[in-house]
C-alpha positions in Angstrom: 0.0 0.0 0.0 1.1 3.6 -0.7 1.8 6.3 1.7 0.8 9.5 0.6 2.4 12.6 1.8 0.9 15.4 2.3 3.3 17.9 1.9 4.5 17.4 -1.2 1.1 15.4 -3.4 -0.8 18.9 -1.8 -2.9 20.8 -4.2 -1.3 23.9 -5.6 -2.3 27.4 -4.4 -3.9 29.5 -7.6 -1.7 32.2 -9.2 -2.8 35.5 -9.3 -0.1 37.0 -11.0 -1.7 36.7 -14.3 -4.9 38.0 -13.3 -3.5 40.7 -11.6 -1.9 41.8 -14.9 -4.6 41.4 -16.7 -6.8 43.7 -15.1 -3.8 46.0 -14.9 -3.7 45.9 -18.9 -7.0 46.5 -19.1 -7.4 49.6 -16.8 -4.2 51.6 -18.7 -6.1 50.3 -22.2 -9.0 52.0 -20.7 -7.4 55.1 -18.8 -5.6 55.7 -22.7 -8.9 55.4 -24.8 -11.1 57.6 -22.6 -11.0 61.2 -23.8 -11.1 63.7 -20.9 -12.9 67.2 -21.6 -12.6 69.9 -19.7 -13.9 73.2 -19.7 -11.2 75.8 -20.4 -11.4 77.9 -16.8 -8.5 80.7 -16.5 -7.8 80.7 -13.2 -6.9 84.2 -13.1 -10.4 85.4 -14.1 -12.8 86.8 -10.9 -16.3 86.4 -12.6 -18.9 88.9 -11.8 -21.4 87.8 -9.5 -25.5 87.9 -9.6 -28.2 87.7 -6.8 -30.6 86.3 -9.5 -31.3 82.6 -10.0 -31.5 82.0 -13.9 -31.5 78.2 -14.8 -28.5 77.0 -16.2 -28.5 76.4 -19.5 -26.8 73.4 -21.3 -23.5 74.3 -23.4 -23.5 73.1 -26.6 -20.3 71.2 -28.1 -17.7 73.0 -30.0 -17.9 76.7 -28.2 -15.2 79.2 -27.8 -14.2 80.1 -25.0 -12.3 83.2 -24.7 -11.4 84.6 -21.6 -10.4 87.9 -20.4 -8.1 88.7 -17.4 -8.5 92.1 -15.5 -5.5 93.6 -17.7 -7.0 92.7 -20.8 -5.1 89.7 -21.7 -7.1 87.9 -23.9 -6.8 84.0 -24.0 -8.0 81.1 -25.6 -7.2 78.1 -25.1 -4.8 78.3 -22.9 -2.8 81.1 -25.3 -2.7 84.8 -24.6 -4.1 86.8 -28.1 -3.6 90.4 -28.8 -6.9 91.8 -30.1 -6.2 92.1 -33.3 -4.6 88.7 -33.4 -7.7 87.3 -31.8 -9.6 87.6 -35.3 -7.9 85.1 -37.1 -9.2 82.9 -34.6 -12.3 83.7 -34.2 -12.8 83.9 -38.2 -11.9 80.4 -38.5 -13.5 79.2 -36.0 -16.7 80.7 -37.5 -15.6 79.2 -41.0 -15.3 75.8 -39.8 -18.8 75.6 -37.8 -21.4 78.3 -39.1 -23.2 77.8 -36.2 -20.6 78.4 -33.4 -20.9 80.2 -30.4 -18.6 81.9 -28.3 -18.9 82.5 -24.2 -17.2 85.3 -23.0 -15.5 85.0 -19.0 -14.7 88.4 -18.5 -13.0 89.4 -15.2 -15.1 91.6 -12.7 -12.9 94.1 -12.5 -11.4 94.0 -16.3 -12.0 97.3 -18.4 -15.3 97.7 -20.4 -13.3 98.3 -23.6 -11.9 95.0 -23.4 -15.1 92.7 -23.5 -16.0 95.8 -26.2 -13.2 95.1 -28.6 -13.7 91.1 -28.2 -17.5 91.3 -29.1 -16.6 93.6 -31.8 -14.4 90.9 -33.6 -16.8 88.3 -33.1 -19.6 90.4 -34.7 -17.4 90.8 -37.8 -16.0 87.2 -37.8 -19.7 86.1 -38.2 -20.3 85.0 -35.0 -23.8 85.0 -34.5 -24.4 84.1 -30.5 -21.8 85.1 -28.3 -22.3 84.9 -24.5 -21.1 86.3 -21.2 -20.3 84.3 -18.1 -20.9 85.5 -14.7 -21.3 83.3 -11.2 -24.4 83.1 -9.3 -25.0 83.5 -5.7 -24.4 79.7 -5.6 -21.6 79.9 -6.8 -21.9 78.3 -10.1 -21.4 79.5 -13.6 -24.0 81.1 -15.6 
């Protein structure tokens, strides 16, 4: 009759090495395909703020965000635009989608003249809908 031993006839342990790096694989192949938007937000802007409650309206894809700091730098997407450099910009950005629209985040305390001279250019570029941005009393942009 045999003797069995138990120590070395014992069932091996399951390896999780392989599973591990599978679902390792699979989270960077997901992490990589996702695309991330984000709203363009200069830091540097101070919105102006409103007491009345207006519902928030969705934003629509493809807008142009162009912000203005409380000097008057103008910048979109994350570049800073003279005015008269911002109309190439704006122009083809109203070439490529006839329907764009533009939102405006103007600083509190920025200068009239320079929300002035940005509306101007998107008038003449062809923009038709171009909005301002301000916060409510929530907090939240309108």
């Amino acid at each position: 009759m045999r003797i069995r031993d138990p120590h070395t006839e014992a069932e091996e342990p399951y390896n999780l090495v392989p599973l591990t790096d599978m679902v390792f694989n699979l989270l960077i192949f997901f992490l990589c395909a996702t695309t991330f938007v984000q709203i363009e937000k200069d830091l540097k802007v101070q919105l102006p703020k409103t007491t009345s409650a207006f519902a928030p309206l969705s934003a629509p894809p493809k807008q142009l965000i162009i912000n203005i700091r409380k000097d008057g730098t103008i910048t979109v997407a994350g570049k800073d635009y003279a005015l008269d450099a911002l109309s190439p910009v704006v122009k083809s950005a109203a070439e490529s989608n006839p329907e764009q629209t533009v939102i405006v985040r103007a600083d509190e305390q920025s200068i009239m003249k320079y929300f002035a001279g940005v509306a101007r250019t998107c008038r003449s570029a062809g923009i038709k809908e171009a909005r301002i941005v301000y916060l409510d009393e929530n907090g939240k942009e309108n």
